[in-house]
N, C-alpha and C positions, 0 to 999 in steps of 0.2 A: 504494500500500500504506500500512496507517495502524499507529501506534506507540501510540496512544493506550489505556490500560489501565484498563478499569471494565468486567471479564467477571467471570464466575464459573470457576472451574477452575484448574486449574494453569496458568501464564506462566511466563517468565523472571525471573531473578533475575540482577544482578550482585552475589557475592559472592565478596572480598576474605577469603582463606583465610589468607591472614600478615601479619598487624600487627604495630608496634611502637611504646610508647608510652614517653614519657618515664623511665616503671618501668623500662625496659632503659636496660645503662650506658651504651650506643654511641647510642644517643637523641639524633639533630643533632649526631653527630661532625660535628668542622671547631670555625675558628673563630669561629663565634658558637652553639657548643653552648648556653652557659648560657643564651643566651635563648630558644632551641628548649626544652630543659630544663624552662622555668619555665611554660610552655604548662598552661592548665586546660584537664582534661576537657572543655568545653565546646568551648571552642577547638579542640581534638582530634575532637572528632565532627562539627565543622561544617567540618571538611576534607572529612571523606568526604562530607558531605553533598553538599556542591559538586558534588565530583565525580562527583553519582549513584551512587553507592554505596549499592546495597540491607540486605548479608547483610556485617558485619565477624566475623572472627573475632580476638579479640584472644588475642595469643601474644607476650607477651613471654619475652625470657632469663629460664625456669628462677624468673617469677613470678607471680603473678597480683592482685600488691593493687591496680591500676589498675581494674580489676571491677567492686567495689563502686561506683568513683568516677565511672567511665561511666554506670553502671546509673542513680545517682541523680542526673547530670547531665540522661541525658535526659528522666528524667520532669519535669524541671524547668519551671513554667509559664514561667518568663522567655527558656528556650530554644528553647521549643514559640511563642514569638512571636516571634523571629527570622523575618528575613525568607529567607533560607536553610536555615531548618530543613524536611525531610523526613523522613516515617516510615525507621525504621534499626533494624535489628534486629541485638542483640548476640549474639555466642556466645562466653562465656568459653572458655579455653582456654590453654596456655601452648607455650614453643616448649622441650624440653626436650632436653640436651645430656645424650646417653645415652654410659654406658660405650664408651669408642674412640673418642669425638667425634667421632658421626654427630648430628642437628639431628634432633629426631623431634615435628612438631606434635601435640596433643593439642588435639582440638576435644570440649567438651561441653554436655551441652543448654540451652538458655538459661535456664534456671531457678536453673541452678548458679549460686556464689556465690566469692568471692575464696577462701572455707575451702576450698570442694571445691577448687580446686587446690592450696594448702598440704596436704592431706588424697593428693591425689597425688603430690605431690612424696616426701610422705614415704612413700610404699608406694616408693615407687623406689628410695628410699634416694639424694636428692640432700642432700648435706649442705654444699653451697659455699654461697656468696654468692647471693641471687637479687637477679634483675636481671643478673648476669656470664653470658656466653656460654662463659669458660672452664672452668668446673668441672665436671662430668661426674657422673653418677651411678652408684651402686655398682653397679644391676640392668644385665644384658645387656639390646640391644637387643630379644629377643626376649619377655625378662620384664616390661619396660618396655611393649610393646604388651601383653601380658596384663592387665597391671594398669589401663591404658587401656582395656581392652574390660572390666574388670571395673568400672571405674566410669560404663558404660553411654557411655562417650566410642567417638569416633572418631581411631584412629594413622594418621597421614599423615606417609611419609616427607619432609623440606624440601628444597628445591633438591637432587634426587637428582646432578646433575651438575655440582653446582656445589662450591665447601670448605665441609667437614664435611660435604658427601651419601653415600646410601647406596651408591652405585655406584663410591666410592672406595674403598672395602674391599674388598678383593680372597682367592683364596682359598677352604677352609671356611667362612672368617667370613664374606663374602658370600653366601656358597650357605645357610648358615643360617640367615642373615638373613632372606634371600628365601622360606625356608622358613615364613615365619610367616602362617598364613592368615587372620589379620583383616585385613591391609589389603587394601585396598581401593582403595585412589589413593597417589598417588604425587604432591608438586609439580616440577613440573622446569623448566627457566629456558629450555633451549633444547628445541622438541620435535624439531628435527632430532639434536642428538645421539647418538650410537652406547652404545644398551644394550650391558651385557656380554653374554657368549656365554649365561652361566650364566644369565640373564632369559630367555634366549629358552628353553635348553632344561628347565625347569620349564615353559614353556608358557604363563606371567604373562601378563595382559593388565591389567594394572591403570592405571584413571583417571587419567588426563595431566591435573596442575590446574596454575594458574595464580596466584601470589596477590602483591603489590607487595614485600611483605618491607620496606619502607618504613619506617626510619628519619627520615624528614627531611619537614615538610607542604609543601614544596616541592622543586622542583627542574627538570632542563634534560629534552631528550631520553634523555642518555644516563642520568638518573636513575631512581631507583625512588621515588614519591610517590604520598599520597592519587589513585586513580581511572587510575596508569598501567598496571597492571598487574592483570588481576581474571578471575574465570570466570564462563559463565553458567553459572547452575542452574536446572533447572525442576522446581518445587515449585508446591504449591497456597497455601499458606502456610509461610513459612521454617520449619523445625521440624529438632531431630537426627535423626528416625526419615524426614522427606523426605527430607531432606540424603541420608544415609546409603542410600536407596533409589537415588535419581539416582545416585550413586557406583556403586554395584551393576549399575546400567544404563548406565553410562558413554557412549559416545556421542552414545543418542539422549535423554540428561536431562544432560549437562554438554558446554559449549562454552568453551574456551580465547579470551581477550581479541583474541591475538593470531590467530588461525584465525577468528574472525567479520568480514565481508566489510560483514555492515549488523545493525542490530536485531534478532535473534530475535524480540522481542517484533511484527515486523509482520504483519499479516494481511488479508486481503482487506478490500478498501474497500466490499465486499455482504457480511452477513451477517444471519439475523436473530436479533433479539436474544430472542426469546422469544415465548409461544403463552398466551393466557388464554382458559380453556374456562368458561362460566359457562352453569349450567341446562341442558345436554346431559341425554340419559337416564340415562347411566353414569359422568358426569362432571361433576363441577363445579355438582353442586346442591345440598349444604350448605354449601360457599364455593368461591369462585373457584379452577379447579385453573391453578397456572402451573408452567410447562416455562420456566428460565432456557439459552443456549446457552453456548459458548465458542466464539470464533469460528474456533476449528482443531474437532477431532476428539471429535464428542460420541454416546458411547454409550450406546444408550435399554434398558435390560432389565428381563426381569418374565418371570414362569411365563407358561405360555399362558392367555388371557382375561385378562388385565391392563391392555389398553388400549394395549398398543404401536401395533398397525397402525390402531387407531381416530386415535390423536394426528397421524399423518402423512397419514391423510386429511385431517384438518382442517384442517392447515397446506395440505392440496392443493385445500381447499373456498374456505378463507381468501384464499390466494395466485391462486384463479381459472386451475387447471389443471386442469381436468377433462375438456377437450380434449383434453390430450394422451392419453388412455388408450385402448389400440385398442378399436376396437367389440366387440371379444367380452367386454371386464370391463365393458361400459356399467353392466350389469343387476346386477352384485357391486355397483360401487360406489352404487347408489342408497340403499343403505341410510342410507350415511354422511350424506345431505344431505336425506334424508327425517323428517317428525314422524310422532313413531307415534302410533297412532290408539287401540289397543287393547293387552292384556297381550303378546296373539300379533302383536301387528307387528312389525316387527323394522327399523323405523325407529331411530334414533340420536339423535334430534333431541327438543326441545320446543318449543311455538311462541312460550317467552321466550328460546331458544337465544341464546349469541352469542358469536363465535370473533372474537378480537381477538390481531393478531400486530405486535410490535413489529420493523421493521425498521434496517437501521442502511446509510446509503449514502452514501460521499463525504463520511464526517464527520458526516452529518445524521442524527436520528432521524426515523423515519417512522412511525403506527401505521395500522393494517389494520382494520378491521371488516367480517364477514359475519354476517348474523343472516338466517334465515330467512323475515322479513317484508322483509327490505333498508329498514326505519328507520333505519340509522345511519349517520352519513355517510361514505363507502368510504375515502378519503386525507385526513390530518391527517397536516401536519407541524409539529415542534416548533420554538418559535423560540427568539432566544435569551433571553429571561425564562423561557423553559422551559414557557412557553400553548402548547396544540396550537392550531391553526387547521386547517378548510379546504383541501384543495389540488386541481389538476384534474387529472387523465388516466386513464389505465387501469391497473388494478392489477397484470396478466400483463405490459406491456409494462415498465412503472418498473420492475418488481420482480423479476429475474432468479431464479429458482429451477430445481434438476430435481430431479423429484421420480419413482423408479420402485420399484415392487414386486417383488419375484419372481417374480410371475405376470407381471409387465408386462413385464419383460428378458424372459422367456420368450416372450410374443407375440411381440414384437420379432424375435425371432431366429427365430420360424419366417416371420414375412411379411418379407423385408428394404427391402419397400419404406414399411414404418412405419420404417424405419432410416434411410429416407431422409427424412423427417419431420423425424429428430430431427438428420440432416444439417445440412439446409435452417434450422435453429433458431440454428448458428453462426455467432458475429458474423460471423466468416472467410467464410462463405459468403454473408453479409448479405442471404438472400431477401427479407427487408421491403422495402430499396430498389431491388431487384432487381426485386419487385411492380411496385412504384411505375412505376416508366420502362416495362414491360409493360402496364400499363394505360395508362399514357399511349399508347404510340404502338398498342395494342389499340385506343382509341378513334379515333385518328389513323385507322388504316389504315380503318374501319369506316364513317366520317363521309365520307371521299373514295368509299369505294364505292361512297356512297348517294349521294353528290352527283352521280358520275357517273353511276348510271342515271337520276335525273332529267334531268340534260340530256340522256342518251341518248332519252326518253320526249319528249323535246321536238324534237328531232330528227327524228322521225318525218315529222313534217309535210313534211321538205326534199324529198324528191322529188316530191311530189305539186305544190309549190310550184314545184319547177323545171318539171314537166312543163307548170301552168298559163299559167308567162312564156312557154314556147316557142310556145306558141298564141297569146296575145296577139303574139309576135313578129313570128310569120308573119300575123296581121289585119295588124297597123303596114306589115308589107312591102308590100300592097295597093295601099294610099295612097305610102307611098314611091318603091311602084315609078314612078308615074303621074309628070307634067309636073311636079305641082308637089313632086317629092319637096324642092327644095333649100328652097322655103319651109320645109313641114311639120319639116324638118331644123332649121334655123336658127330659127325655135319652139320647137323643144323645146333646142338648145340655149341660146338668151337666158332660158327657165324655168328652169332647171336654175342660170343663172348667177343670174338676180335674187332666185331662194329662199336661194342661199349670202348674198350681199349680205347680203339680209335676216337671215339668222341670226345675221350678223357684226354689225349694227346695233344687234340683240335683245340682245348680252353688253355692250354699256358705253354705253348712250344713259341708263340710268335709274340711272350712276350719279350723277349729281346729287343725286338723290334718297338714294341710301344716302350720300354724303357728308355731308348734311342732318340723318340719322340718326347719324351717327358724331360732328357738332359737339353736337348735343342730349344726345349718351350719357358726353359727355367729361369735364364737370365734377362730382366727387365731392360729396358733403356737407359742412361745415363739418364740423371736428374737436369731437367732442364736450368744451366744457371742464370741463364738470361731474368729471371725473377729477382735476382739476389745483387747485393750489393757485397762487393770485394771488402770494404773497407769497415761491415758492420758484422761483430764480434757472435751476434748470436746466428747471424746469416750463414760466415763460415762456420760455427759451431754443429748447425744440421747440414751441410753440405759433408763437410767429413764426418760426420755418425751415417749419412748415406753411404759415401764410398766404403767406410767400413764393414757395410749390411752388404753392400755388391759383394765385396770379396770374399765376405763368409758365404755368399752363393754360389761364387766361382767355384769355391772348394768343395759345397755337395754337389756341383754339376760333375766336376771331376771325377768324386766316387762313383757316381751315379751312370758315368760313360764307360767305368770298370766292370758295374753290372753287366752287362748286356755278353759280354765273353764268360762271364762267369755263368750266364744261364744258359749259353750255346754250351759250356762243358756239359753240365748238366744235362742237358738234352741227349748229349752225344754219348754220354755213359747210358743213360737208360734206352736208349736204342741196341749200344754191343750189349746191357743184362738183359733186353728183350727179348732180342734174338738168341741168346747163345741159353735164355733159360726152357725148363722141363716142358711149361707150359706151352712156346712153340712149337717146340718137337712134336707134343701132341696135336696143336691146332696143324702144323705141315702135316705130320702123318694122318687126321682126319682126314682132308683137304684130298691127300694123294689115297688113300683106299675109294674116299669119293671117286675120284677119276677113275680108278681100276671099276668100281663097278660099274660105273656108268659104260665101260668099255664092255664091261659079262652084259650088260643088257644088252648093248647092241647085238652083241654075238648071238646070245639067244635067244633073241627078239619078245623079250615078256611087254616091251612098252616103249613109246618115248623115252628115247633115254635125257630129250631136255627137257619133260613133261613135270617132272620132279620138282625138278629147280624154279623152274616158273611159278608152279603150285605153291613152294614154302615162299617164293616172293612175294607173291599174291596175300599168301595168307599171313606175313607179317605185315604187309601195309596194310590190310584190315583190319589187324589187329590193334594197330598204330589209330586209325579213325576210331574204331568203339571205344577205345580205350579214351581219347578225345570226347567223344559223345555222353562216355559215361560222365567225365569231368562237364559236359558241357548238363547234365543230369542234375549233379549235385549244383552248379551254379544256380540253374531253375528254381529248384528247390529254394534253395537260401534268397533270390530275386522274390519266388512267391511266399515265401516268409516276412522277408523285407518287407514286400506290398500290404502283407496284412497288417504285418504294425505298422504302417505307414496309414494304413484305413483306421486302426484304432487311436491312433495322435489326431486322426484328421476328424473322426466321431467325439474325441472327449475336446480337442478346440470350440467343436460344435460347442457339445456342452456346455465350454466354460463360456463360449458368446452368451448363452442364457443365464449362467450365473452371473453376469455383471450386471446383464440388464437388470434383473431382479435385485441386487443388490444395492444399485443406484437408487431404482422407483421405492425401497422401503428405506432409504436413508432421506432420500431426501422430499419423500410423503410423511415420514413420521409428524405424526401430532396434525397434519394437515384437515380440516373439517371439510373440507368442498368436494375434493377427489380421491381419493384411490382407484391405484391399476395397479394389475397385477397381470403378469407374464406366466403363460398358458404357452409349453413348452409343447413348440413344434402345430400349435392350433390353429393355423391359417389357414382353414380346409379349402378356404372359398376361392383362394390362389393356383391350388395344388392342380388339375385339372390343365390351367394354363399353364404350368411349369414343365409338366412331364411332355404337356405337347410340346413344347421348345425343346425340351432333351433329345424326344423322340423325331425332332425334324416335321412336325406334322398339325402345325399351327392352322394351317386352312383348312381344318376338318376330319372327319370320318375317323369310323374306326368309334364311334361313340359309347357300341355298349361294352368293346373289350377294354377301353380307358379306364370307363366310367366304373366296372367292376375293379378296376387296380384302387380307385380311388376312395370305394366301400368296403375294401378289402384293409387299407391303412385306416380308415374311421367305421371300425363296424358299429362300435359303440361308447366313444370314446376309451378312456382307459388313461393310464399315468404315461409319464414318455418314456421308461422302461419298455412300458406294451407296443408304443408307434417305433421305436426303435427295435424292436425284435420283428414288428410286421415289417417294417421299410426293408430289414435284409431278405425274408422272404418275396416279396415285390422284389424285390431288383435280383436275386436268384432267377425269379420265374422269367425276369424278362431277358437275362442272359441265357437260361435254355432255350426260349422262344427263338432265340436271335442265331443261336449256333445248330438250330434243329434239335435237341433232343428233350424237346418239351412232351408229353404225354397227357395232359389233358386238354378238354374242353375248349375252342375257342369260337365267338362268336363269329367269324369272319378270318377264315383263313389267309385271306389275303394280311392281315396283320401278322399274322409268319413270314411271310416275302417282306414286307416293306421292314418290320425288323432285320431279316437276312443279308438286304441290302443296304444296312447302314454301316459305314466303315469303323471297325472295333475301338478307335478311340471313342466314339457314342458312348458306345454303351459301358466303356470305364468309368467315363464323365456320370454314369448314372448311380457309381458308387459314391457320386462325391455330393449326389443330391440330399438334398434336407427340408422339408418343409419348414416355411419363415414360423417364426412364431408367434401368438396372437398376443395383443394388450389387452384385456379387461377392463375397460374404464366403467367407473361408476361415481355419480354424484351425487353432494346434497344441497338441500337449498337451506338449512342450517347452521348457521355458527358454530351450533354446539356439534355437527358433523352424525346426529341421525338420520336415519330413513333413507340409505343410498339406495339406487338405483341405477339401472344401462343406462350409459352415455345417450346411446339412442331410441329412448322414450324420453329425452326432456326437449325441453322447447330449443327454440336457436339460443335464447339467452343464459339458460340453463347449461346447456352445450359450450359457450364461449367463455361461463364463468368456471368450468371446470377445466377447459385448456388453459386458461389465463391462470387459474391457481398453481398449476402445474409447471409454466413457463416459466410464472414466477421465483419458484420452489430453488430454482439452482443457477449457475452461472455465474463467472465474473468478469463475462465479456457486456461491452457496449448492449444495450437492445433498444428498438427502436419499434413503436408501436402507435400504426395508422386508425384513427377512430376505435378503440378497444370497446368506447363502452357502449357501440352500439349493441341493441335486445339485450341492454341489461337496465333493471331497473334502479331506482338509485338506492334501494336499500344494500344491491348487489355492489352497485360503483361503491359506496362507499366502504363496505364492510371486505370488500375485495380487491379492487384497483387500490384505492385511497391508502388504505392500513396497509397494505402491502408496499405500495410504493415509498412509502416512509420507510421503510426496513430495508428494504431492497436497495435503494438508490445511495447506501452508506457503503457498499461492497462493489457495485455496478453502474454506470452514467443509461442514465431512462433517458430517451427522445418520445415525449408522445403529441401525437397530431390527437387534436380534441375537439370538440363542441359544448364538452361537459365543464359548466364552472366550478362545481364541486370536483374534479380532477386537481383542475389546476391550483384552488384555493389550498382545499383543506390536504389535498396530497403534499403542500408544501414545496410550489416549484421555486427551486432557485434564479429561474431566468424564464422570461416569457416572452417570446419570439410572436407578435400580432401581425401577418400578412394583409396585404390590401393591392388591387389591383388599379392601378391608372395607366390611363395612355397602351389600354394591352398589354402591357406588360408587370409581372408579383413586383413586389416592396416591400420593405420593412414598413409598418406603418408605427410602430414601438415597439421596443425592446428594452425591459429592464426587468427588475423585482420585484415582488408584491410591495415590499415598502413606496414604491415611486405612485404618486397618486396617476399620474397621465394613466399607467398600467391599468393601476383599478379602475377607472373610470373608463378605459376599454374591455374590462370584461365585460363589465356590470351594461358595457352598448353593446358590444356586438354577440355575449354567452349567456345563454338562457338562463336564469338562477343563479346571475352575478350576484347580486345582492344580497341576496339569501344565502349563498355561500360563504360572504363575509361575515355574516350574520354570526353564522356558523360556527365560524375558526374563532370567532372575536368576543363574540357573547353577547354579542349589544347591536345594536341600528347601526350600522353606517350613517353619519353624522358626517357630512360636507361642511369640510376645512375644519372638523376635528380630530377627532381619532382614528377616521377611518376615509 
């Protein structure tokens, strides 16, 4: 989350509600007051500076001539270049000790001047000492806030629980006190303390502030100093009339020092910072139109045809989401990414268009370009000279947005399986990597299937090969069987031993020769010196640690050119102990009774006498292939072992896709009252019918009742996905006997035997990889308290959009952007759903929402409100600011239905022109 602040809209403010400056008597009581005391103005503001201190209000005892001396301290150039100075904004004011010594702050507008509180005091009738806390004013407390709301100030009871607070009066005079209806806030030291009875039963809920009361520019824990003690305010710029509205709205525009946990000011590390439309049709072609965000809650309004829902296409043209939209708005949204051709086309576009969105992520700015011709370069990011550059990837995947219509939450919720779309889109769920490892081991499984029907196809050959040796067996048996079997025998086994010999000879007789190669390959180049300089010490220092590496090479090249005669000896002795040993003798003497017989056969003609020799050729190279075959056997084996656990990594992936869905939708449904869904594994029956047709190649028809029975066959009766997963492997069994012929029963249409037969075998592997999608369960209530769910589809459309919208709402801490949300909903729904929600939400994520609804915009608490208006044909800003800016309000309250009564609302009271509201 980031703290950093250059938005437009309203933020936080820390603002310090009770100062005190040297002007009060008690100013660095103790003793080293007189040097506290003697403290300049300057001095004095570059405490709070320090300390971060946005908003002071100064109040001292009952004076105000410290005011002026602030006021022209800080515009001072020599302060403004301190190295600690920061923007600070004054609000004169004083702390005044009203009749009965109760402490009563009086904040007013920063314009006011040291007189205008001299000018109060004396309506009060304080006639003491100023600067003393003890003198007291003639007015009650009650006429004393009069006269403070009469000088367009703000009364804020001080330290209500503390001495001289308002809740030590006891009584009438407490009850009357309390009776006084300008305040507004109260400050109180501890906010656990016990209100009196009489607060509660007027039914008060007034502003719990916070502010140092600070006498002293330092001090310990237990002290009160610059930056110990302070409240947030959210305003768009400090002002009386913000101030005073935040107080009005109390919790959700003011946060006590001590009750903030981290920054208010933080907000998503994704937002985008703004939208620049230049030469659209209706937009942006007398100059550049820009849309500035906030990166909380920003409300887009305008009469109908003002270019609301045109702006958040464009962000959804820009941001490259136009996928997300189900197929039935394809044909709506063309319009928006369309050039029009003529007056009657009703394109949007021109073909100089060009939609540039600033994004903000991780700290970094990013900008976006879409233009129609796609000239411009998609991703630039800003560096830190603040040049854009260049940058590479995709602009849907960098750039986390959602972006949905009314009509769109609407699709959504009648198909739920586009819901599972936008499921599958949570990080939680992480389908991309999810992808990722399914196409891997997709490929995996796919690559072994092929491999083993090639060696299956190669295979073929074995029996035919076996049958061939048996025959050749039975000739060899002929001659075996006769007188001279033990020659013929003893033949074929001294061949058999002298071709091993031989092959044993063939791996290391030539290495002489590769040794010969390996002395030639050994010695490298000379180091090139041309690098080096003669004359520097560490240059010649690796120049000769070189030369000394070469000659220690010289020297194993030399050994190494000694080998190669020493393996030639070798070789040459085991040729004379080959030859001259037992074992020759016998392989020669086989060899030569071979010939002799072969000579007895011719003589007495029993046979071919080269019929022999042929045959044992014959039948060692056969044996030589089976023996192959067999190895190519066990390979199969182990490939269709493989493939199978390759099919069980690729069924439990399945699986675990299901487990995240499901664990996403109960993480972050928990507690939810409007929806629960719940994931129905593998129950998308209503898909399944057109999936298998695609598998099977067979989308344009026919074949209906042999499908249509595979498809009663996987949902006989429902059942757990154990059950759909034990039928799915029978189904895809059946259809792989179907497909190779050796199916035996029953088919509606034989011709569905041929068109399987004819589908080339990667098909039908592809149909081990199938899975029917899974189904969502949506169910909603129209309840807070989360009774009486029901299907998604038996509620009305409003019904329907407030249960994707609770859903939408539930997770994400990307950007979301949202076109008329609350249309078909009523406003007990907008409120108890949009409203409440987008307060929560918009503290983690930046909300865009196009509206009509004033109650959105009020009481949701937008930080910036963006008012479109059309002139001259072409959108405009017509206002843009806070709800604090009166122009604002007095544009909802004209152009949004239940302006007024929104304010009502949030505020508690009538909207009162050029008061409070």
């Amino acid at each position: 989350m980031n703290t950093e602040w250059n938005w437009p809209g309203a933020r936080w403010w820390k603002f310090d509600f009770h100062t005190h400056t040297p002007a009060s008597y008690d100013y660095g009581k103790g003793p080293d007051q007189a040097k506290f005391k003697s403290r300049t103005p300057a001095e004095w503001l570059l405490d709070y500076m320090r300390a971060g201190i946005d908003c002071i209000a100064i109040t001292d005892h009952n004076t105000g001539v410290w005011i002026d001396k602030l006021k022209e301290a800080l515009e001072n150039p020599e302060l403004q270049k301190h190295s600690d100075f920061r923007p600070l904004y004054l609000f004169p004011g004083v702390e005044i000790s009203v009749n009965g010594g109760v402490h009563l702050l009086a904040i007013l507008d920063p314009s006011k001047a040291t007189s205008d509180v001299d000018t109060l005091l004396g309506a009060v009738e304080y006639e003491g000492k100023k600067g003393r806390s003890d003198d007291v004013t003639r007015k009650s407390f009650l006429e004393v806030c009069q006269k403070i709301e009469q000088a367009g100030g703000i009364a804020i009871p001080a330290h209500v629980d503390g001495v001289n607070g308002l809740f030590k009066l006891t009584g009438t005079t407490l009850a009357g006190a309390l009776g006084c209806e300008s305040v507004l806030a109260m400050e109180i030291v501890d906010p656990s303390s016990k209100k009196p009875q009489v607060y509660h039963d007027k039914k008060l809920h007034w502003t719990e502030l916070l502010g140092s009361d600070s006498h002293h520019p330092c001090g310990n824990a237990a002290q009160r100093y610059p930056g110990s003690h302070f409240t947030w305010v959210k305003m768009e710029k400090p002002s009386l009339e913000g101030l005073r509205l935040a107080l009005l709205d109390g919790p959700l525009s003011v946060l006590r020092s001590d009750q903030a946990s981290e920054d208010p000011n933080r907000h998503g590390d994704m937002a985008v910072e703004s939208i620049e439309v230049r030469s659209a049709r209706f937009m942006g072609r007398s100059q550049t139109f820009k849309v500035e965000f906030n990166p909380w809650f920003n409300a887009i309004i305008g009469g109908r045809g003002t270019g609301k829902s045109t702006l958040v296409e464009f962000l959804r043209i820009a941001l490259q989401r136009e996928d997300e939209l189900p197929a039935a708005l394809a044909n709506d949204f063309q319009k928006y990414r369309n050039v029009y051709q003529s007056r009657d086309d009703n394109g949007l576009l021109t073909d100089q268009a060009d939609l540039t969105v600033y994004y903000r992520k991780d700290r970094t700015r990013f900008r976006i370009h879409w233009s129609p011709n796609q000239t411009a370069v998609p991703i630039e990011v800003q560096n830190e000279n603040g040049d854009w550059q260049s940058d590479p990837g995709d602009v849907a995947q960098r750039f986390p947005v959602r972006i949905y219509s009314q009509k769109q939450i609407f699709e959504v919720a009648k198909d739920p399986q586009e819901l599972l779309r936008i499921v599958d889109e949570a990080r939680e769920v992480g389908r991309p990597s999810w992808k990722e490892d399914w196409n891997a081991n997709e490929t995996h499984y796919l690559s072994l299937r092929a491999k083993a029907r090639e060696i299956k196809a190669r295979l073929e050959d074995q029996q035919r090969l076996l049958g061939e040796l048996e025959d050749i067996k039975r000739k060899l048996s002929v001659f075996e069987q006769a007188s001279y079997a033990d020659v013929l025998k003893e033949y074929q086994k001294r061949q058999h031993q002298q071709s091993a010999v031989q092959s044993w000879e063939n791996a290391w007789t030539d290495a002489s020769d590769r040794l010969c190669k390996v002395a030639r390959e050994l010695l490298p180049d000379h180091l090139d010196v041309s690098f080096f300089e003669a004359g520097v010490d560490e240059d010649l220092d690796i120049l000769g640690k070189a030369e000394n590496t070469l000659n220690e090479l010289k020297s194993v090249k030399e050994r190494l050119e000694e080998l190669p005669n020493q393996v030639d000896d070798i070789a040459r002795r085991w040729r004379q102990a080959r030859d001259g040993s037992p074992w020759k003798q016998a392989v020669d003497g086989a060899i030569q009774k071979y010939k002799e017989l072969i000579q007895r056969l011719k003589e007495e003609k029993v046979g071919d006498p080269s019929a022999y020799g042929e045959l044992v050729q014959r039948r060692q190279a056969l044996e030589g292939k089976l023996k192959d075959l067999e190895s190519r056997c066990i390979d199969l084996q182990k490939i269709r072992q493989q493939a199978d656990e390759s099919l069980k990594r690729i069924t439990e992936l399945r699986r675990d896709l299901t487990r995240r869905r499901k664990d996403f939708l109960i993480n972050i449904l928990r507690g939810n009252t409007y929806v629960r869904i719940d994931v129905i594994p593998y129950g998308a029956r209503d898909g399944v019918e057109l999936e298998l047709r695609q598998l099977l190649q067979r989308e344009s028809g026919g074949f209906e009742k042999d499908i249509g029975v595979l498809v009663e066959e996987l949902y006989p009766n429902g059942g757990s996905a154990e059950d759909i997963e034990q039928r799915l492997v029978a189904i895809k069994a059946k259809l792989r006997d179907i497909a190779n012929g050796s199916y035996q029963g029953e088919l509606a249409d034989r011709r569905f035997e041929g068109h399987l037969r004819k589908l080339p075998p990667e098909v039908i592997d592809r149909l081990d990889l199938w899975f029917p999608e899974d189904l969502l369960k949506v169910e909603y209530s129209t309840s807070a308290e989360g009774s009486g769910f029901r299907a998604i589809r038996e509620g009305s459309p409003g019904q329907k959009t407030a249960a994707l919208l609770a859903f939408l709402f539930s997770y994400g801490e990307e950007p979301i952007i949202l076109d008329q949300p609350e249309d078909d909903l009523d406003n007990r729904l907008i409120y108890e759903l949009i409203v409440q929600q987008l307060r929560t939400i918009k503290r983690k994520r930046q909300v865009i929402v196009v509206t009509h609804n004033a109650n959105i915009v009020v009481n949701g608490d937008a930080e910036i409100v963006v008012a479109l208006a059309t002139r001259g044909g072409e959108t405009h800003q017509d206002i843009v600011g806070c709800l604090q800016q009166k122009a604002v309000r007095d544009t909802i309250c004209a152009i949004m239905e239940g302006g007024r009564e929104a304010f009502e609302q949030r505020y508690r009271r009538i909207a009162l022109e050029g008061c409070h509201v």
